[in-house]
Phi, psi and omega in degrees: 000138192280107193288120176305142172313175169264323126354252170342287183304319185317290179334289161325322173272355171286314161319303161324323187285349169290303178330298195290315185265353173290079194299140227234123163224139208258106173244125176054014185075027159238149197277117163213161198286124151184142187242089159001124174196159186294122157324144164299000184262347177272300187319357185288300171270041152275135152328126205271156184232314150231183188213109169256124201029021162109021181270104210277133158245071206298161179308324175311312194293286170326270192295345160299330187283316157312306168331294175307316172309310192295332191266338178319320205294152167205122200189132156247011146317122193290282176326304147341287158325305148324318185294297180288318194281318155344309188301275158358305196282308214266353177290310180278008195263324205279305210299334193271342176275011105332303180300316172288317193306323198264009172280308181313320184306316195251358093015267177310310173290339201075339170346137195229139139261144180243166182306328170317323194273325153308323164302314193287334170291302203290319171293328190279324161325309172327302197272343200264339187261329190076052174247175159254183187292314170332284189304290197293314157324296168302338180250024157242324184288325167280012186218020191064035211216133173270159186287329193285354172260347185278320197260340149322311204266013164255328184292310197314318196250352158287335180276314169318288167339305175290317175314302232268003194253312179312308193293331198219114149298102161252108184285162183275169184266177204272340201185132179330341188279299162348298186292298147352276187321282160004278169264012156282294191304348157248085199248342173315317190278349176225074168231140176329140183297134132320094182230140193246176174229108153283118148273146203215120199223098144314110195233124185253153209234083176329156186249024167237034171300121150312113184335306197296306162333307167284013179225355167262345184304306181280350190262338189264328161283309131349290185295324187303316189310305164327304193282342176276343161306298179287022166101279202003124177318124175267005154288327180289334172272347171262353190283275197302345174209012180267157176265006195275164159325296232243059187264327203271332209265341205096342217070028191278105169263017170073154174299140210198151172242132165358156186063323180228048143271138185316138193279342167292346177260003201256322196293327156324300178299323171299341154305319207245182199239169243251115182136314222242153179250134193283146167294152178329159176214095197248127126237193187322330206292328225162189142262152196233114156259152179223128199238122206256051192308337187206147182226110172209167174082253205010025186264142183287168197270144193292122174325296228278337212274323191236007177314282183340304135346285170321274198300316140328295195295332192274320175298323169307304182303317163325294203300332217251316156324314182265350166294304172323299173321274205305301191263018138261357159299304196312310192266317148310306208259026189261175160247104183250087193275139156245135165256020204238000000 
């Protein structure tokens, strides 16, 4: 096998930094670079939410940004809620005072994008979706946005990419042992897709339910929980009181791959060993019992098999180390107010 340059890798890790630095909007069901941001006619009255280097940051700015993430929670615990959507407002508030420091930087530097490369971003988006100039204009005109704001924010962010690629050295790793090491210690990341089969018993929770309605609701789940702890069948117990599809079924929902289970049950279920039954579980829905009848595939993939897959993965990892370093210097030597 021909051992890649030292070049090459360099390169591969240069590469690495669109990932890693790109931000993702789920637009018309295609993935495109792009960062959002408040017209200046709203930010005149807007809340200031922080000041980077005397570069002004709106409240606007935050919660557009923010929005998507924020519809995500799925909790009906007030206090919970509140907690995550707090976290959620200061993660994304930190990524845009990132975001100004490496704007100022290529400022600072004179950095330019010309247009080819904008072009070259927006055809590669195209080509990747099997769209025309068309298709992508009409799915930007649908979510309110014009091309001519669309390819700013992409020029926006290809000049970020060039700061943060100028700015950060990453070497390849010196050797297959290195790389070995690598995925031993992340072996999680390299195994046959996992699928687990959950039984599932439901007790559903109108969403105009009275506090009381909803606590005699959880007091009828509590006990079915008790009697399948003291043996009791949890098919039988799902034949007989889940409110769920898969009542007819035993509470058998069949086999899922990762991702595409309601995500308070799938963190559950990952919990528990072949057997086992989960504690109450409140969502929108309801309460939840879950039960973990079969667990199969995750066994890991032979190194030769995914070395590539490695050395990518390893090379990201590196960048994204070395992107933190860089934009806490960045931030060590700025001036930074937070207002919220």
């Amino acid at each position: 096998m021909v051992q890649r340059s030292q070049k090459e890798g360099k390169d591969q890790g240069r590469s690495c930094l669109v990932k890693i630095l790109t931000g993702f909007f789920l637009l018309g069901g295609w993935i495109l670079f792009i960062f959002l941001e408040v017209p200046h006619s709203l930010a005149v009255v807007d809340r200031i939410a922080a000041i980077v280097n005397e570069e002004i940051i709106t409240l606007s700015e935050v919660e557009m940004r923010a929005r998507p993430l924020l519809e995500k929670i799925q909790t009906e615990d007030r206090i919970e809620k509140k907690r995550m959507s707090n976290e959620v407002i200061r993660k994304v508030l930190d990524v845009l005072i990132e975001e100004r420091l490496i704007d100022q930087e290529a400022k600072k530097a004179g950095m330019k994008v010309t247009g080819k490369e904008i072009d070259a971003v927006i055809e590669d988006i195209k080509r990747q979706h099997r769209a025309s100039q068309e298709d992508l204009e009409k799915a930007l005109a649908n979510d309110g946005l014009t091309f001519e704001r669309y390819r700013k924010e992409i020029e926006k962010q290809i000049l970020r990419t060039k700061v943060v690629s100028w700015a950060i050295k990453v070497d390849p790793p010196k050797g297959e042992k290195e790389l070995r090491e690598f995925y031993q210690k992340n072996l999680d990341r390299y195994r046959t897709e996992e699928m687990f089969r959950p039984g599932h018993i439901l007790f559903y929770v109108p969403k105009e339910a009275s506090p009381q309605e909803v606590g005699r609701i959880r007091k009828k789940c509590e006990e079915v929980l008790e009697r399948i702890k003291k043996g009791e069948d949890f098919g039988q117990m799902a034949l007989l009181y889940s409110d769920d599809g898969s009542a007819k079924d035993r509470g058998d929902m069949g086999f899922f791959k990762r991702g595409e289970l309601l995500l308070a049950l799938e963190k559950e279920i990952l919990k528990l060993e072949v057997g086992q039954v989960s504690p109450i579980i409140r969502t929108e829905m309801g309460f939840h019992l879950i039960k973990l009848i079969e667990r199969k595939g995750g066994d890991p993939l032979p190194f030769e098999e995914v070395k590539e897959k490695v050395k990518t993965d390893y090379l990201n990892q590196e960048m994204e180390k070395a992107l933190k370093q860089y934009l806490k210097g960045l931030k060590e030597k700025s001036i930074i107010e937070i207002k919220l």
